[in-house]
C-alpha positions, 0 to 999 in steps of 0.5 A: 842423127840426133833425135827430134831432128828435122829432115832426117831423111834429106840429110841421110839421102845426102850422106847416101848420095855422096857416099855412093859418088865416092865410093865410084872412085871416078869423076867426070872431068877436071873443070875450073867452073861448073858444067852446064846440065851437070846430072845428079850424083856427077862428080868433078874435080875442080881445077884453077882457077875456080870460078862461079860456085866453084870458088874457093874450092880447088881441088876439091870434089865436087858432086851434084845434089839436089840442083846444088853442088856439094864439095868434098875436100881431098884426102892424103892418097885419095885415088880418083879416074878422070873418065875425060882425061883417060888417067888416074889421079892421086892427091898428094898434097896436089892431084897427080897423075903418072906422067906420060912416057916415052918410048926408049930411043938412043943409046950405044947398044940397042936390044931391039927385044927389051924395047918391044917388051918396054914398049908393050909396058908402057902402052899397057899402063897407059890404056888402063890410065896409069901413065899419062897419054903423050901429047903432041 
């Protein structure tokens, strides 16, 4: 803040606003254009192909503040829960997220105990967002 400044208090309840988006380390869901009725503070990731106000800013986050959205570029290791998807996200260069798993099938000797045990390993990583659900 400089001093003489004008509107300090919108610029320090913005930085608030952003900093306590962030600081939840989780986004509403990954969309390619803004959400209609999206409420203050909520956060998404925005995906190709950006569209609407949205352009020019994939992957970024995007938080709504003040009826407008604000955009916050991506840093190396940035860790955010995709509430939609289920997952978490990593930036690396891109948002990544573990890819899904499947259980352990084949093979010339079968240790039935082993593929439970993996098999729990997995279902666990994948209700706490760590491994991506399987698709159909």
């Amino acid at each position: 803040m400089h001093a003489g400044q004008a509107q300090k208090e919108f610029y320090v309840n913005q930085a608030l606003t952003i900093l306590d988006a962030l600081a939840q380390q989780a986004i509403v869901a990954s969309l390619p254009q803004p959400p209609a009725g999206a409420g203050e503070g909520s956060c998404y990731r925005i995906t190709a192909p950006a569209s609407g106000e949205w352009s020019g800013h994939i992957d970024h986050v995007a938080i709504r503040i003040a009826d407008s959205w604000h955009f916050v570029a991506p840093s190396q290791g940035m860790l955010m829960f995709d509430r939609a998807a289920g997952v978490w996200l990593c930036f690396h260069s891109s948002w990544q997220s573990a890819p899904a798993l499947s259980a352990p099938n084949g093979g010339v000797v079968i240790d039935v105990e082993a593929r439970a045990l993996l098999a729990q390993l997995v279902a666990g990583l994948r209700s706490i967002g760590l491994v991506a659900p399987l698709t159909s």
